[in-house]
C-alpha positions in Angstrom: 0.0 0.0 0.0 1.3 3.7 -0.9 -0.1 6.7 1.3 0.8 10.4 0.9 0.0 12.2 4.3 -0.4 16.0 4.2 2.8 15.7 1.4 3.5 19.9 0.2 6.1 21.2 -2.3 6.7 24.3 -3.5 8.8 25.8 -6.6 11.1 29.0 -5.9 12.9 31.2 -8.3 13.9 34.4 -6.9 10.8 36.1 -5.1 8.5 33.9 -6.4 7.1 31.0 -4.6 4.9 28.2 -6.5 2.6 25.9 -4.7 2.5 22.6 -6.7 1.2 20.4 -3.8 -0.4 21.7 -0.8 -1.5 19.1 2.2 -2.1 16.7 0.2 -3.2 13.2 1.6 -3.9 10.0 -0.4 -4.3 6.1 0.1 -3.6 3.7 -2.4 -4.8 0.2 -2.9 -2.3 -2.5 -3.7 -2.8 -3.3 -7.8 -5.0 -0.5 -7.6 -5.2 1.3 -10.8 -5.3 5.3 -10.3 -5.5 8.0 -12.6 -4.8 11.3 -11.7 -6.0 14.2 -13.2 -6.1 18.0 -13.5 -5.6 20.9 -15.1 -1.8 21.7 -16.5 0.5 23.2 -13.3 -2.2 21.6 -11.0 0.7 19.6 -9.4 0.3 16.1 -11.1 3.9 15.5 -12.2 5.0 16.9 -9.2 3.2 14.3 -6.9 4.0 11.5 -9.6 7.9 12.7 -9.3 7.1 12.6 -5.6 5.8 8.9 -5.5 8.3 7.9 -7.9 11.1 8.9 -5.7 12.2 11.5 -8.1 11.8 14.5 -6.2 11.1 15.0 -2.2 8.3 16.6 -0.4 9.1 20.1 1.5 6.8 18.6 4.1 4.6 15.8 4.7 5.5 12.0 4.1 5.5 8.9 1.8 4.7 5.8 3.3 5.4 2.7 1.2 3.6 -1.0 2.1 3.8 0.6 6.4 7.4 2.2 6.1 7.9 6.1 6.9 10.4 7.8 3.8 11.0 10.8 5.9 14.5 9.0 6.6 15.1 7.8 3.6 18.7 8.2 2.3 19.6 8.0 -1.2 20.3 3.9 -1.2 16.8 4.1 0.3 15.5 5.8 -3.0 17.6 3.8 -5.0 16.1 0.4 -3.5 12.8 1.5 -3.8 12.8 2.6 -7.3 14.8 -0.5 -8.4 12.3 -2.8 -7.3 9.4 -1.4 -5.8 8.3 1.3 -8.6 8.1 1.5 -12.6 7.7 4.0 -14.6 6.3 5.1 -17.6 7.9 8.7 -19.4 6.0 10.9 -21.4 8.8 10.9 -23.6 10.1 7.3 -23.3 13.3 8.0 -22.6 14.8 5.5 -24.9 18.4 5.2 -25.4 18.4 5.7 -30.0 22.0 3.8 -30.4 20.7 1.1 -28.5 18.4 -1.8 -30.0 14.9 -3.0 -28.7 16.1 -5.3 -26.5 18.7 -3.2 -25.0 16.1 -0.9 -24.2 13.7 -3.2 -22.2 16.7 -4.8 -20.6 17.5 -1.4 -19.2 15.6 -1.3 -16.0 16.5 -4.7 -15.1 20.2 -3.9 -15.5 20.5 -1.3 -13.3 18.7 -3.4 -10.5 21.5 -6.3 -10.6 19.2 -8.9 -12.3 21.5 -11.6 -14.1 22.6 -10.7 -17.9 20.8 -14.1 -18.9 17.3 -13.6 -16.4 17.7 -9.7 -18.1 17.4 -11.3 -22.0 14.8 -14.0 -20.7 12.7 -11.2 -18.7 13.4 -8.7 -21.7 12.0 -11.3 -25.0 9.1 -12.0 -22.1 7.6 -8.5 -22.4 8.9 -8.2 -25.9 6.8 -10.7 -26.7 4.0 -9.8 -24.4 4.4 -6.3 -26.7 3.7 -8.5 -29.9 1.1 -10.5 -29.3 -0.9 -6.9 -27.6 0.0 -5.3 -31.3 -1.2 -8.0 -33.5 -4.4 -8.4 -31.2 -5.5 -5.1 -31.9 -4.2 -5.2 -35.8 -6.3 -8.1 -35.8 -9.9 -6.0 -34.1 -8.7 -2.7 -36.0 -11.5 -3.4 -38.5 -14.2 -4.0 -35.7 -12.9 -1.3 -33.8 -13.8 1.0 -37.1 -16.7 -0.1 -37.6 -18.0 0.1 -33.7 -16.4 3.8 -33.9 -18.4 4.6 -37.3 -21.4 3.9 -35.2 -20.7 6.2 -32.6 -20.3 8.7 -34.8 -23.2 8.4 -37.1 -25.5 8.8 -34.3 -27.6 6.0 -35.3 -29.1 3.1 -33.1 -26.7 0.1 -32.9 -29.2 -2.6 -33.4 -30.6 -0.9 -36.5 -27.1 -0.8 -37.7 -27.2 -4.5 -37.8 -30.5 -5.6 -39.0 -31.0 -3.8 -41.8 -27.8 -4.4 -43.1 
């Protein structure tokens, strides 16, 4: 479980003072899937950097599965990002000069995973990848036709028998 109690962080350049976050206080179910919205400079990346361990709190805390990050230490950060979080860039942050598989292996690199478990792990998901792309290659056609639908307005079962 993940909690954020009365977590706060500001932004200051000179005289000026940004609030991103301000008390902010959140639970989080295990596999729960979240999705956080708002308008731009509302503070999302902020508390996603936050969570992710990319960026501390002026005030307030992250507590991971029970255990306090107020004394976390870098190593700390390091530990939990390396096996507790993953993330997901807006842009990517591939490495170009490196191939595919290089890419994926990445992540499990740079948490001490075995070269061979890395390429075993790494074809896993590339072929998890695959299989998603062709699956929706394969409904693309019914996916056009159920959108055509939608737009036309018209009532679905009519669609279908008087066709």
């Amino acid at each position: 479980m993940l909690q954020i109690k009365h977590v706060s962080k500001q932004y200051v350049t000179g005289d000026l003072a940004q609030k991103a976050l301000n008390d902010v206080s959140l639970d989080f179910r295990d596999s729960e899937f979240v999705a956080i919205l708002g308008h731009s400079g509302s503070g999302k990346t902020t508390m996603l950097n936050i969570i992710g361990g990319l960026d501390t709190a002026d005030s307030g805390d992250l507590i991971i599965n029970g255990i306090s990050t107020e004394k976390y230490k870098d190593r700390g950060w390091d530990t939990y990002r390396n096996h507790t979080i993953g993330f997901i860039f807006q842009s990517y942050n591939l490495i170009p000069h490196q191939s595919v598989l290089a890419n994926v292996e990445l992540a499990l690199t740079l948490s001490g995973v075995s070269k061979a478990e890395r390429k075993r792990r790494a074809k896993q998901a590339l072929m998890i990848g695959i299989i998603t792309y062709i699956s929706v290659l394969e409904r693309t056609q019914e996916i056009g036709i159920l959108r055509a639908i939608g737009a036309s307005k018209r009532n679905v079962s009519s669609v279908f028998t008087n066709a």
